[in-house]
N, CA, C and O atoms as CSV, one atom per row, in Angstrom:
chain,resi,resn,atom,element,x,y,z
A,1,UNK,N,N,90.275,37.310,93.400
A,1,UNK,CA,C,89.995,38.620,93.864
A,1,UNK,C,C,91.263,39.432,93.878
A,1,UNK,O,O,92.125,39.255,94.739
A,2,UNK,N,N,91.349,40.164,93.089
A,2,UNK,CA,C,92.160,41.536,93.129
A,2,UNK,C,C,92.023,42.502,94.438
A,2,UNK,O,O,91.144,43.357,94.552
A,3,UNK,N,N,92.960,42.249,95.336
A,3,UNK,CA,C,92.511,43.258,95.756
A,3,UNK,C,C,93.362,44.974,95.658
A,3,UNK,O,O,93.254,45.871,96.494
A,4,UNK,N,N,94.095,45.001,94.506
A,4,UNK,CA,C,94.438,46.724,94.128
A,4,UNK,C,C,92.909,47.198,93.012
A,4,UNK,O,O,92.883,48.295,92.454
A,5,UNK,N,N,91.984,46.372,92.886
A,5,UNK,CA,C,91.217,46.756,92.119
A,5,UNK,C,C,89.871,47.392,93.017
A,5,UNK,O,O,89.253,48.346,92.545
A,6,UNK,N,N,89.502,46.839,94.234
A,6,UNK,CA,C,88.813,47.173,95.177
A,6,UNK,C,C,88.910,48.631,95.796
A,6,UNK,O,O,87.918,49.310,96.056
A,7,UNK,N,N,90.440,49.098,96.034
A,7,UNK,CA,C,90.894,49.909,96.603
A,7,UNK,C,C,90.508,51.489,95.315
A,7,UNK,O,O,90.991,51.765,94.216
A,8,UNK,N,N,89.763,51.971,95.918
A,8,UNK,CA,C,89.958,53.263,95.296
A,8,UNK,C,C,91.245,54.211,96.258
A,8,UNK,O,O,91.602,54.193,97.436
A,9,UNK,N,N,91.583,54.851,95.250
A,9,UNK,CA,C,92.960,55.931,95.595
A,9,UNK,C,C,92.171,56.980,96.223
A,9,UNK,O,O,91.202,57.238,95.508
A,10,UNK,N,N,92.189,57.349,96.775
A,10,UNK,CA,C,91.578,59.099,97.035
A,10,UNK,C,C,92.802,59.842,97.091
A,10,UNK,O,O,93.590,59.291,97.860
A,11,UNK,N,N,93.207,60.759,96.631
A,11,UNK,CA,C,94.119,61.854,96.495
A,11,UNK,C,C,93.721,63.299,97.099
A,11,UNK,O,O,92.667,63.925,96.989
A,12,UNK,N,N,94.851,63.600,97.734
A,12,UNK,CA,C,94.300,64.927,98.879
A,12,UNK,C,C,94.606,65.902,97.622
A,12,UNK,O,O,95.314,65.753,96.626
A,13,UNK,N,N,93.661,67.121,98.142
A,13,UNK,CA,C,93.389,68.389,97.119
A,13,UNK,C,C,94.134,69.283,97.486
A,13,UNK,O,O,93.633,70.249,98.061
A,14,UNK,N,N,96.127,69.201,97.170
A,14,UNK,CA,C,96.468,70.263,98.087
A,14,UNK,C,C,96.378,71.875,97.490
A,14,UNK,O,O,97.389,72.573,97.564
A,15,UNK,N,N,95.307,72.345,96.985
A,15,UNK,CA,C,95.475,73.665,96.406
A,15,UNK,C,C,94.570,74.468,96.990
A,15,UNK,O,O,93.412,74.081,97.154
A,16,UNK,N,N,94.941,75.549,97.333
A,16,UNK,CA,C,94.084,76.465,98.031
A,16,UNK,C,C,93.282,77.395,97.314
A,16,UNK,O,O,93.761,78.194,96.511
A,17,UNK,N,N,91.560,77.275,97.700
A,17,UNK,CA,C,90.919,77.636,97.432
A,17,UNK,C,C,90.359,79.295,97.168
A,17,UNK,O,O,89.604,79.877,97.946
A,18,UNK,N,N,90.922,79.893,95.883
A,18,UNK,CA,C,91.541,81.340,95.928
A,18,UNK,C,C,90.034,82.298,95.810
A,18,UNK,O,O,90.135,83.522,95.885
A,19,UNK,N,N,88.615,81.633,95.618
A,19,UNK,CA,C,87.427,82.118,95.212
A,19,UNK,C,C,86.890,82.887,96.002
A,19,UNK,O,O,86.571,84.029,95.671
A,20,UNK,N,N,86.619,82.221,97.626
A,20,UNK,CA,C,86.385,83.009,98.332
A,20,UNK,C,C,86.961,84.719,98.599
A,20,UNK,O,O,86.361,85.788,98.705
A,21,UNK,N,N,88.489,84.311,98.640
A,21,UNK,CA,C,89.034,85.772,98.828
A,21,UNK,C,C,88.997,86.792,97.909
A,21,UNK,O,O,89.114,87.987,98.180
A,22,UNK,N,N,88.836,86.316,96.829
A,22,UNK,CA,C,88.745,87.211,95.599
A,22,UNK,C,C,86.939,87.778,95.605
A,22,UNK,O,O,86.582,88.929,95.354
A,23,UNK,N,N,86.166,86.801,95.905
A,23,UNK,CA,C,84.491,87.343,96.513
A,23,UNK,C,C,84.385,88.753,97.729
A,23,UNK,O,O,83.722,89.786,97.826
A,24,UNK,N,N,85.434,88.072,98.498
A,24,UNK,CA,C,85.498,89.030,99.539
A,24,UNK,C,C,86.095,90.670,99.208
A,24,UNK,O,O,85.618,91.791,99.384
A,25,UNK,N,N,87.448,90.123,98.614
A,25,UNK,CA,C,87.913,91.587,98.041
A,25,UNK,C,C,87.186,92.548,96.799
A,25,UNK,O,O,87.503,93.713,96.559
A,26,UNK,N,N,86.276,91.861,96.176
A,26,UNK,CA,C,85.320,92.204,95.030
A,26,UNK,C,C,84.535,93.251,95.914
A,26,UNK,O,O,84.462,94.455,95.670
A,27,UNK,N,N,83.816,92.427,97.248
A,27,UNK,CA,C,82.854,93.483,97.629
A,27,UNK,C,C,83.520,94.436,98.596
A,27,UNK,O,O,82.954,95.520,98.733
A,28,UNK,N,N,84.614,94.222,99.285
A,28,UNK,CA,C,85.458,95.377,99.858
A,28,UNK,C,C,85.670,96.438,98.374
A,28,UNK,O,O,85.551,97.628,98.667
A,29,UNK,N,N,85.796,96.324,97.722
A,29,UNK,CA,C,85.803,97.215,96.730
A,29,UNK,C,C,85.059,98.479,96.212
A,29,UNK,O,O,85.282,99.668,95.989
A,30,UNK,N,N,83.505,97.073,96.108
A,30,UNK,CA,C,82.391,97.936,95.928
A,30,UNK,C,C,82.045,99.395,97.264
A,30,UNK,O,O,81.752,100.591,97.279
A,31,UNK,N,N,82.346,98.202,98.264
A,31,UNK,CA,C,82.104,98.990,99.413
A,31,UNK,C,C,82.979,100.689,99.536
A,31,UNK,O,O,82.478,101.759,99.883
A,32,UNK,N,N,84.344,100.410,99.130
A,32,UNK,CA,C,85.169,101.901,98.998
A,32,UNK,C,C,84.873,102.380,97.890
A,32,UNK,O,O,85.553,103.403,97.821
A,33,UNK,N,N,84.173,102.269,96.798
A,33,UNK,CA,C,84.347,103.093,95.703
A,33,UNK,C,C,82.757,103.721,96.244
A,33,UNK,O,O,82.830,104.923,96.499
A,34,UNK,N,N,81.735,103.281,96.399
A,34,UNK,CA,C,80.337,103.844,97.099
A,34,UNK,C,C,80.901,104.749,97.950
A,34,UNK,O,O,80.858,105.949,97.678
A,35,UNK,N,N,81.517,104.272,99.116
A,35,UNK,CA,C,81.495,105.154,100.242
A,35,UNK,C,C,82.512,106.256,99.863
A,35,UNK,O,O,81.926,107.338,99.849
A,36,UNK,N,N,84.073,106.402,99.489
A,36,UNK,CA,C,84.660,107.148,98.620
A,36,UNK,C,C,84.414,108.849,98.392
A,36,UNK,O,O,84.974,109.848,98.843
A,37,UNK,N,N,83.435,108.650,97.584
A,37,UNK,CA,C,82.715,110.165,96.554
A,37,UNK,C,C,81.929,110.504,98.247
A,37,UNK,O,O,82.115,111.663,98.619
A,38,UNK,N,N,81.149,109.651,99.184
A,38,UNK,CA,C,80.568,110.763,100.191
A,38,UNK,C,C,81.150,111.283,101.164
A,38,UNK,O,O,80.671,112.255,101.749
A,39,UNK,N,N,82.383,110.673,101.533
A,39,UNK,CA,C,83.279,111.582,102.185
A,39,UNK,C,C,83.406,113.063,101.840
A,39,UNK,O,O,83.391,113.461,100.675
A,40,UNK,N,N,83.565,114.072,103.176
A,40,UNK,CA,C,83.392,115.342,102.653
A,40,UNK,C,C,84.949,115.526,103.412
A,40,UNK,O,O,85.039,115.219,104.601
A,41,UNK,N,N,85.987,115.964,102.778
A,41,UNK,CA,C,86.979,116.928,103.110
A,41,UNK,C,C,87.131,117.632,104.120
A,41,UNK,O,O,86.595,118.714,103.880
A,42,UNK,N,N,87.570,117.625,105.136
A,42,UNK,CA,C,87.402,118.335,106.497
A,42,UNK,C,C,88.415,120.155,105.903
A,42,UNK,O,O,89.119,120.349,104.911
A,43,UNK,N,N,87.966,121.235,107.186
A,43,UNK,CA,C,88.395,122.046,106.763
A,43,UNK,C,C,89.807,122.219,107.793
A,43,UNK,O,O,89.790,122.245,109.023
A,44,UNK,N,N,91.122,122.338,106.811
A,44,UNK,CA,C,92.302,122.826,107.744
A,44,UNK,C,C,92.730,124.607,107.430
A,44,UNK,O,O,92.718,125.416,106.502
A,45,UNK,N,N,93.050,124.535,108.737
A,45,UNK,CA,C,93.218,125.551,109.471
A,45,UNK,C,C,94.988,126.174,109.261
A,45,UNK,O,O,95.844,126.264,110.141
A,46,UNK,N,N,95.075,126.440,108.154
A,46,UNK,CA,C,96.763,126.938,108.130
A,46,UNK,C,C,97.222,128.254,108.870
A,46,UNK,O,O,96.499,129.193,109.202
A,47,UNK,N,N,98.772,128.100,109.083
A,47,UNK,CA,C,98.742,129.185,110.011
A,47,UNK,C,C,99.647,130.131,108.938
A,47,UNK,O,O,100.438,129.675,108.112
A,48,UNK,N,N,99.314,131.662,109.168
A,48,UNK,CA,C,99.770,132.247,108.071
A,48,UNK,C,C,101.550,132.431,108.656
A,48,UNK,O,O,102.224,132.053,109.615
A,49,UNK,N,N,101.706,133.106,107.622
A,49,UNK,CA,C,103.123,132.976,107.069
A,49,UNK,C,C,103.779,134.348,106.899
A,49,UNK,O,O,103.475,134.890,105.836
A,50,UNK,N,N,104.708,135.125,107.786
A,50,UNK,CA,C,104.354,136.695,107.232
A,50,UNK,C,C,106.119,136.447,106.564
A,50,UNK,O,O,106.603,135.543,105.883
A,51,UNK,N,N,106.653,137.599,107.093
A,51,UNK,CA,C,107.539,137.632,106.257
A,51,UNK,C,C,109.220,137.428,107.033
A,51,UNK,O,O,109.125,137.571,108.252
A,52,UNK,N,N,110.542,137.161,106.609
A,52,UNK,CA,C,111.232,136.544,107.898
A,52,UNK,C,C,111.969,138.001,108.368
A,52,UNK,O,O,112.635,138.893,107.843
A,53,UNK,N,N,111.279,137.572,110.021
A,53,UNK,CA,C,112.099,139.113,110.455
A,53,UNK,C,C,113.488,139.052,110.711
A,53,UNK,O,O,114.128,140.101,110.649
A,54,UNK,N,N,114.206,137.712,111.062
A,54,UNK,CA,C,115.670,137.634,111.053
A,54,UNK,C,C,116.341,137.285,109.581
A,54,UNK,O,O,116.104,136.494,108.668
A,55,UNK,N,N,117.561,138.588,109.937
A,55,UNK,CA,C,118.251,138.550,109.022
A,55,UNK,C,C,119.079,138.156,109.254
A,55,UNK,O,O,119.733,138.697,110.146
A,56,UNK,N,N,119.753,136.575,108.391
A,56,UNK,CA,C,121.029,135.837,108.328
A,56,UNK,C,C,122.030,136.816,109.132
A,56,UNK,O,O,122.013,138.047,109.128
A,57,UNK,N,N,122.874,135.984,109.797
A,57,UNK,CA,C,124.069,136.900,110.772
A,57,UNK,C,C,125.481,136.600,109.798
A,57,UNK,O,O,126.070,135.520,109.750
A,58,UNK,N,N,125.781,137.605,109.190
A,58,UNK,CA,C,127.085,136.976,108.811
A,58,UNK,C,C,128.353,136.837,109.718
A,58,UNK,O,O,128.569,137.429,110.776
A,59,UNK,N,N,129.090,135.987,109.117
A,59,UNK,CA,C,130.311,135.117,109.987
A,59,UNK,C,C,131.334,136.490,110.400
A,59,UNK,O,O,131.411,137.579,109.832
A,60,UNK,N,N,132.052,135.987,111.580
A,60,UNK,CA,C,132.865,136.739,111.551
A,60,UNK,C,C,134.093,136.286,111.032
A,60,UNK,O,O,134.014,135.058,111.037
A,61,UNK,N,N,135.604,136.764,110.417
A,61,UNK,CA,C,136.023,136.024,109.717
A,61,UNK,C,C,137.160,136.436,110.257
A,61,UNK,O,O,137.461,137.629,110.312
A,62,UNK,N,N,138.310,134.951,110.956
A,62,UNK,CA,C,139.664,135.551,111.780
A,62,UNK,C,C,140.306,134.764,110.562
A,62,UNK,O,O,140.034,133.704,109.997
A,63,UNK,N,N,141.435,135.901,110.376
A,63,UNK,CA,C,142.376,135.066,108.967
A,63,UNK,C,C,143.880,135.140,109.724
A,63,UNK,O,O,144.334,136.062,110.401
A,64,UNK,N,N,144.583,133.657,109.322
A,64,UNK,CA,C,145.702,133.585,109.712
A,64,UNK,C,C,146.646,133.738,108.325
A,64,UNK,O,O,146.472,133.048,107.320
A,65,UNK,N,N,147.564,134.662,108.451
A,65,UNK,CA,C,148.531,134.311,107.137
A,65,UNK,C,C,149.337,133.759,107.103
A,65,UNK,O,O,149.258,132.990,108.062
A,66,UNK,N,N,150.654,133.496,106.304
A,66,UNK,CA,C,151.585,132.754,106.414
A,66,UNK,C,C,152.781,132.778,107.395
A,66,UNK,O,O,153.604,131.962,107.810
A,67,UNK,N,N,152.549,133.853,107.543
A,67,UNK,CA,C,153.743,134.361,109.029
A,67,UNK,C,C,152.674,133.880,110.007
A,67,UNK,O,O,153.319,132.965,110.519
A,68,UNK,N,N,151.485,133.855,110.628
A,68,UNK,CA,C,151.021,133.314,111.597
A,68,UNK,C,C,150.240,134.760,112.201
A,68,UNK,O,O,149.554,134.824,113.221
A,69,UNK,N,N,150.428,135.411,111.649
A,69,UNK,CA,C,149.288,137.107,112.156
A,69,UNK,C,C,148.114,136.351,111.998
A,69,UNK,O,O,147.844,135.384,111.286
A,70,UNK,N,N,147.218,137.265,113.147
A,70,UNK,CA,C,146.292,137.033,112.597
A,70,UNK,C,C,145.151,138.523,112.110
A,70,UNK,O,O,145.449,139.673,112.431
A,71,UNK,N,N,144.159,138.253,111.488
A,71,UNK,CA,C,143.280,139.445,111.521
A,71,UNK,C,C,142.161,139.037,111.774
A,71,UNK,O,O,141.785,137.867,111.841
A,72,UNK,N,N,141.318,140.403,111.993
A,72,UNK,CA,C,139.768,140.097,112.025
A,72,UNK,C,C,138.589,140.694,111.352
A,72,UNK,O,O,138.259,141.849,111.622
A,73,UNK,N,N,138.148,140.213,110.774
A,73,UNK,CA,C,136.943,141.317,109.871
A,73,UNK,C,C,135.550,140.527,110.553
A,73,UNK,O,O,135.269,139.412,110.995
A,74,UNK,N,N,134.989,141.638,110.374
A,74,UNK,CA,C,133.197,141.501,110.729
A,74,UNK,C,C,132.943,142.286,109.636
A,74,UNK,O,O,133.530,143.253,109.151
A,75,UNK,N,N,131.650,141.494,109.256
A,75,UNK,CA,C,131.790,141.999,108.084
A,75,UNK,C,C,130.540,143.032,107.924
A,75,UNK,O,O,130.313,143.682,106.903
A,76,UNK,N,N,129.637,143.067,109.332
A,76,UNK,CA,C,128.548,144.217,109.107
A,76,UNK,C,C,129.062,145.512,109.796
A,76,UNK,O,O,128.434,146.518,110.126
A,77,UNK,N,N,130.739,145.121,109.955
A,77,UNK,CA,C,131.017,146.887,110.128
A,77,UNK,C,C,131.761,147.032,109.513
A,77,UNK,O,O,131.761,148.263,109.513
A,78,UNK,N,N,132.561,146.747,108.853
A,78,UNK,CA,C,133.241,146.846,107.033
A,78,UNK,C,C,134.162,145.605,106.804
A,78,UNK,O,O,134.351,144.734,107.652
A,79,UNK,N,N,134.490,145.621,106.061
A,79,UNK,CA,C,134.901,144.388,104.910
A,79,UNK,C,C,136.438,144.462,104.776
A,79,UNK,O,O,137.087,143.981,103.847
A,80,UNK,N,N,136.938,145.155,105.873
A,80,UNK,CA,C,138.196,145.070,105.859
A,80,UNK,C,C,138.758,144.397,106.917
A,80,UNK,O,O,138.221,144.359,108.024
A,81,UNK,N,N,140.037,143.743,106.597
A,81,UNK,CA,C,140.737,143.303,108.018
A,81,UNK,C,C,141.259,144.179,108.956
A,81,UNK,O,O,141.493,145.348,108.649
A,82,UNK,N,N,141.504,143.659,110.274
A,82,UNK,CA,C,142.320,144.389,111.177
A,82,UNK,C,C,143.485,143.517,111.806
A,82,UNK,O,O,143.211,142.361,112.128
A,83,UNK,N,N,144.351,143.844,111.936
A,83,UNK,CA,C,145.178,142.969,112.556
A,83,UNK,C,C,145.088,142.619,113.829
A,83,UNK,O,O,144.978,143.755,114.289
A,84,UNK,N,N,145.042,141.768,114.964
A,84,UNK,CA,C,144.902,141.799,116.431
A,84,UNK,C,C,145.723,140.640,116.587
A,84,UNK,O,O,145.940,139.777,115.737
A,85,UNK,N,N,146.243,140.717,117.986
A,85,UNK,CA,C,146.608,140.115,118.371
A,85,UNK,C,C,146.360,138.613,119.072
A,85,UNK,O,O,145.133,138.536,119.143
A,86,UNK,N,N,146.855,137.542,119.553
A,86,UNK,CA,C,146.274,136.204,119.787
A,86,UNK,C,C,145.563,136.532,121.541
A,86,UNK,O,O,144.642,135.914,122.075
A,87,UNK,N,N,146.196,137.449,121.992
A,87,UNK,CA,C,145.723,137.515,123.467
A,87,UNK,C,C,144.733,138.450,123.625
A,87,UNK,O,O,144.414,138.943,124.707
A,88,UNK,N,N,144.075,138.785,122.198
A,88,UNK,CA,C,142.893,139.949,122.522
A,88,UNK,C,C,141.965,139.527,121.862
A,88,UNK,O,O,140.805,139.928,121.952
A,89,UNK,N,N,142.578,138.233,120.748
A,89,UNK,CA,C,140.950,137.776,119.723
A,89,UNK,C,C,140.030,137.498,120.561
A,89,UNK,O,O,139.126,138.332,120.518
A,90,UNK,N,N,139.821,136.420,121.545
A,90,UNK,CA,C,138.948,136.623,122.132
A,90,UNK,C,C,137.897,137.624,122.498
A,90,UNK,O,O,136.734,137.677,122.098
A,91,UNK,N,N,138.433,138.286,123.207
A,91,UNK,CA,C,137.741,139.436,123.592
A,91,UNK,C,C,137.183,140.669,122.798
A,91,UNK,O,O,136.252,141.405,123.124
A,92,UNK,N,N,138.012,140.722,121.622
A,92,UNK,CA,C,137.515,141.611,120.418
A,92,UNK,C,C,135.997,140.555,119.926
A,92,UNK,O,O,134.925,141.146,120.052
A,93,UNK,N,N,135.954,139.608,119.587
A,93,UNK,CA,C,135.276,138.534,118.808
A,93,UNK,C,C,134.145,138.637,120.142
A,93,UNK,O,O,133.039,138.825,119.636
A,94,UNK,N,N,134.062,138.596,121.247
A,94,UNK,CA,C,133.031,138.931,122.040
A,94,UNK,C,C,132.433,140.571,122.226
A,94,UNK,O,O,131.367,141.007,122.661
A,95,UNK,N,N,133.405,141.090,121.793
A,95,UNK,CA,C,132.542,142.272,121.786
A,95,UNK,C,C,131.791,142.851,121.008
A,95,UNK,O,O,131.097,143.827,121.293
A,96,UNK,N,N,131.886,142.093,119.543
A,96,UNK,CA,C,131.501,141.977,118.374
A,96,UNK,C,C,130.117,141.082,117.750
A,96,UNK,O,O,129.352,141.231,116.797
A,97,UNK,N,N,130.279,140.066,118.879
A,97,UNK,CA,C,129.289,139.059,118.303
A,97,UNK,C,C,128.357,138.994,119.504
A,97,UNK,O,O,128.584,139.732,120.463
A,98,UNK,N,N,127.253,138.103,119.513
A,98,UNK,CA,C,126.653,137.410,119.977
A,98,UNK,C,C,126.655,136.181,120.418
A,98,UNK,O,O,127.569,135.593,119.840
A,99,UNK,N,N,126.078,135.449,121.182
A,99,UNK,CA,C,126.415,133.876,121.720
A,99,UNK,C,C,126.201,133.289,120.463
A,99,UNK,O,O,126.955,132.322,120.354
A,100,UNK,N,N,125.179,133.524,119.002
A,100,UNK,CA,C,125.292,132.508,117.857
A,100,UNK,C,C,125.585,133.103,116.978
A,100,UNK,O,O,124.846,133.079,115.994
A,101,UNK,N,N,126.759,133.867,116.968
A,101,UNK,CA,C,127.543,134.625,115.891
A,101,UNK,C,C,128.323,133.512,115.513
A,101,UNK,O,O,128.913,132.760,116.288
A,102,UNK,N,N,128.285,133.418,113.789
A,102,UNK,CA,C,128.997,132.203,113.753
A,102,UNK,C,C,130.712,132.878,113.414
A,102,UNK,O,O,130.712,134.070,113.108
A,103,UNK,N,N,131.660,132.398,113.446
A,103,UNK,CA,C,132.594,132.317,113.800
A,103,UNK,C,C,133.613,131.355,112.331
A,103,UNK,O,O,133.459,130.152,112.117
A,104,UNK,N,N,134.365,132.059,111.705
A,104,UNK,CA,C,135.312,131.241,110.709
A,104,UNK,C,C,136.716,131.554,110.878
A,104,UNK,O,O,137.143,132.581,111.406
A,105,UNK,N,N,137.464,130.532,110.361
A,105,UNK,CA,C,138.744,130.930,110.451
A,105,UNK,C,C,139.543,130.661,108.973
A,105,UNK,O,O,139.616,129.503,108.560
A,106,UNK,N,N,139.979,131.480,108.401
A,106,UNK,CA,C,140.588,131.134,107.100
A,106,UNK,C,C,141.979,131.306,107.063
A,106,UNK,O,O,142.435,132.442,106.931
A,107,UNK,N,N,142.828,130.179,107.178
A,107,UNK,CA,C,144.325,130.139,107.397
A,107,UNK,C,C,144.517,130.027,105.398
A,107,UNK,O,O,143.738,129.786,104.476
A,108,UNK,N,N,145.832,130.321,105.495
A,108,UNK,CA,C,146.712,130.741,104.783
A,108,UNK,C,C,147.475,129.028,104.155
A,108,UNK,O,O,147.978,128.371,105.067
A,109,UNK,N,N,147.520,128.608,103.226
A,109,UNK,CA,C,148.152,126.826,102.923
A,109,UNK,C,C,149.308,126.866,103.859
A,109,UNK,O,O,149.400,125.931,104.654
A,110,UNK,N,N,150.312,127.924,103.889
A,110,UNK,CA,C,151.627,127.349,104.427
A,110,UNK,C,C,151.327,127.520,105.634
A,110,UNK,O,O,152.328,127.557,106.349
A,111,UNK,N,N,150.074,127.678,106.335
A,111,UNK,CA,C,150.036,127.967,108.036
A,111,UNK,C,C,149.864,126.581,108.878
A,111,UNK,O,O,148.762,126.062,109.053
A,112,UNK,N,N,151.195,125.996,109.425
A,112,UNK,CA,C,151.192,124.874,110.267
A,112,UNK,C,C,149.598,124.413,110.793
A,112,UNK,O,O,148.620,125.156,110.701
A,113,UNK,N,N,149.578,123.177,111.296
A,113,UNK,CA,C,148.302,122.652,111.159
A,113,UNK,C,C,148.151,122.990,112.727
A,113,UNK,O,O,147.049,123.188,113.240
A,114,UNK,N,N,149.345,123.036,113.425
A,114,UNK,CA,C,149.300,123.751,114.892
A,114,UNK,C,C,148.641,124.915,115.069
A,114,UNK,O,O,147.773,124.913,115.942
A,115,UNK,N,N,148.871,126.108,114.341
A,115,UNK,CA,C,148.451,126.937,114.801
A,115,UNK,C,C,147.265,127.469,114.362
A,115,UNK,O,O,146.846,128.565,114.736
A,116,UNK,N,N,146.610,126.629,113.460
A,116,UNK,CA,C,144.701,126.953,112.946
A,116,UNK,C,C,144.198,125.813,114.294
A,116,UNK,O,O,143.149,126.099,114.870
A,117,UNK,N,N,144.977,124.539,114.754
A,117,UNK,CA,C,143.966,124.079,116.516
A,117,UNK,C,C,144.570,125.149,117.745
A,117,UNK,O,O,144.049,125.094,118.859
A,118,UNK,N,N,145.284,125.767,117.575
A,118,UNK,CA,C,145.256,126.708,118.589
A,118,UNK,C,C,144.492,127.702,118.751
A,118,UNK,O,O,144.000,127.918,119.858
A,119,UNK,N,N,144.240,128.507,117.673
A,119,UNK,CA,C,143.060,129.418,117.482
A,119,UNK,C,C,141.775,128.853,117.719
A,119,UNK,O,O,140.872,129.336,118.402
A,120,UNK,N,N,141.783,127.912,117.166
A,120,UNK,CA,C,140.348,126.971,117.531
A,120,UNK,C,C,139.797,126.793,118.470
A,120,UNK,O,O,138.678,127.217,118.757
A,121,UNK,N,N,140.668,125.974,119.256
A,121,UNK,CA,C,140.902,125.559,120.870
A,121,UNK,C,C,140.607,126.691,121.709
A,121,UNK,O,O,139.762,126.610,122.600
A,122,UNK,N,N,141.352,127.896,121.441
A,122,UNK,CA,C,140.973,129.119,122.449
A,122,UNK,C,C,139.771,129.883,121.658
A,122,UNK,O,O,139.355,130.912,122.191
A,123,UNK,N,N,139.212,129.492,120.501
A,123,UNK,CA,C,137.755,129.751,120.726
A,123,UNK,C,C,137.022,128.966,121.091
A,123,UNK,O,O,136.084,129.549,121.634
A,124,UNK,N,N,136.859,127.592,121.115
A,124,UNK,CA,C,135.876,126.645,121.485
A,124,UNK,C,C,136.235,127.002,123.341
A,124,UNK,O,O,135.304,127.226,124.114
A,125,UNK,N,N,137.545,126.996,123.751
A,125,UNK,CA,C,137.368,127.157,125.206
A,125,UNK,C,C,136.807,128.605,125.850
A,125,UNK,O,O,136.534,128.817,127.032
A,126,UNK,N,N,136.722,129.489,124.775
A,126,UNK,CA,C,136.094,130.439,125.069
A,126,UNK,C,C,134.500,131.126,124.829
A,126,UNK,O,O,134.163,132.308,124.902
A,127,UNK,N,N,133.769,130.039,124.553
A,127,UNK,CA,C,132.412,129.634,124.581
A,127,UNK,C,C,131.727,129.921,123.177
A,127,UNK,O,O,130.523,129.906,122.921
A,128,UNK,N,N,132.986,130.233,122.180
A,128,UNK,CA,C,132.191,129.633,120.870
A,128,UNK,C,C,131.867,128.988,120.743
A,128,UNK,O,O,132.655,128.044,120.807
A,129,UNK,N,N,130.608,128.671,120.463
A,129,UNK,CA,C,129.741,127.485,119.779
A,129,UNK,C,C,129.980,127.384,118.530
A,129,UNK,O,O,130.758,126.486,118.206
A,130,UNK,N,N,129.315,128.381,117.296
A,130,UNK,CA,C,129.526,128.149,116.055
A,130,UNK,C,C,130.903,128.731,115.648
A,130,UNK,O,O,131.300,129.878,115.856
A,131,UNK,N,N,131.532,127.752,115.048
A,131,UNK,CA,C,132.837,128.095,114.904
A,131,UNK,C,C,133.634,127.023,113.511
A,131,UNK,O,O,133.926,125.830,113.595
A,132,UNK,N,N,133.753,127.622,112.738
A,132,UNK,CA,C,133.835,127.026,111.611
A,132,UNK,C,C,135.649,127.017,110.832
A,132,UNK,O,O,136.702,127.226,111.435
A,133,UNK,N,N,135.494,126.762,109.635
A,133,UNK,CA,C,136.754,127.055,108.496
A,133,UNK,C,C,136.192,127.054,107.419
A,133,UNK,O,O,135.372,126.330,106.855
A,134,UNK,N,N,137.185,128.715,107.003
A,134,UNK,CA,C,136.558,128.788,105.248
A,134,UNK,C,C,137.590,127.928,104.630
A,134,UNK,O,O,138.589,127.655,105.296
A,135,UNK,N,N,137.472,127.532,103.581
A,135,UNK,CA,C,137.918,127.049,102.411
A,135,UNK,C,C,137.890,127.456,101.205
A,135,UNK,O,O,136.801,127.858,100.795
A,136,UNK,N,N,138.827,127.472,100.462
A,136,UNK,CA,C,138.675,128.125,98.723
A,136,UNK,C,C,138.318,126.891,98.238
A,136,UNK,O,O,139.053,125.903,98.238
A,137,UNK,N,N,137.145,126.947,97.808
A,137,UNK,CA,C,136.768,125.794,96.588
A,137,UNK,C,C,137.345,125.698,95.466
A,137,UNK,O,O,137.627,124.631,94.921
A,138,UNK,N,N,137.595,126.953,94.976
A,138,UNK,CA,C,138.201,126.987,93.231
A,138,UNK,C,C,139.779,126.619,93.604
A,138,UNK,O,O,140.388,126.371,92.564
A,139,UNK,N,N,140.370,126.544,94.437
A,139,UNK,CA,C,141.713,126.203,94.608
A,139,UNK,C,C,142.164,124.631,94.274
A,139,UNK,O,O,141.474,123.713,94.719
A,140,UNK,N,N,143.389,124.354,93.446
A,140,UNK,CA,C,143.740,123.747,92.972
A,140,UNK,C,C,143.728,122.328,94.170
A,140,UNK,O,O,144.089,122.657,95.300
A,141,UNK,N,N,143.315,120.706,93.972
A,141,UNK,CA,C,143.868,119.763,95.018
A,141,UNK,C,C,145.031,119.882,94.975
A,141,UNK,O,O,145.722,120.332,94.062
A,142,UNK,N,N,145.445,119.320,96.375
A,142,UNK,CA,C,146.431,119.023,96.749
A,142,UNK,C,C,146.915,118.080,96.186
A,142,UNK,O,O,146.196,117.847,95.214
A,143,UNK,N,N,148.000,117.158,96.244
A,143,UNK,CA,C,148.577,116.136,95.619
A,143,UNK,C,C,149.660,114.842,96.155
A,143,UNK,O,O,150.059,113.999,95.352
């Protein structure tokens, strides 16, 4: 008597049975493409759109030159500079603007790096919020 000849092997089926889910997703299918087309589109309600009543504020623009003057132009009462002094910008620049008047400063290359945070400083401590620096883009890098 043999007994490896008696013995049947049974071998486990480890593969998962993919039929069902593919049955299932077949009729989820059917089910959205039927139901799909009877959906009706609800109606939205847009809100209209007129036209913009604020007009952009342009900057006001304090320029320092190379001696350390400074000036001031606004530019919706002309396009020219004025010269003022450091103990009156303030107060000119408030009488001029608004709390979100934005605010630039365009120094001059040879103007110490001191005295564009001093101007700064006594506008940020003087409740400028927007308060910026122009820059020449087309100007050559530095090196």
């Amino acid at each position: 008597m043999s007994t490896f000849g008696s013995r049947r092997s049974r071998r486990m089926k480890n593969d998962i049975n993919v039929v069902p889910y593919i049955d299932v997703m077949l009729v989820l299918l059917v089910i959205f493409m039927v139901t799909a087309p009877m959906i009706t589109p609800g109606q939205i309600e847009l809100p209209s759109v007129g036209t913009a009543s604020d007009v952009p504020v342009q900057p006001i623009e304090v320029q320092i030159d190379a001696q350390g003057a400074l000036a001031l132009r606004v530019r919706e009462g002309g396009a020219s500079f004025r010269p003022i002094d450091k103990a009156n910008l303030l107060a000119e620049i408030r009488a001029v603007a608004t709390a979100d008047t934005p605010v630039v400063i365009s120094a001059d290359g040879k103007v110490p790096y001191e005295s564009v945070m001093q101007v700064m400083d006594q506008l940020r401590n003087g409740g400028i919020g927007k308060l910026g620096l122009l820059v020449n883009q087309n100007a050559p890098a530095a090196r």
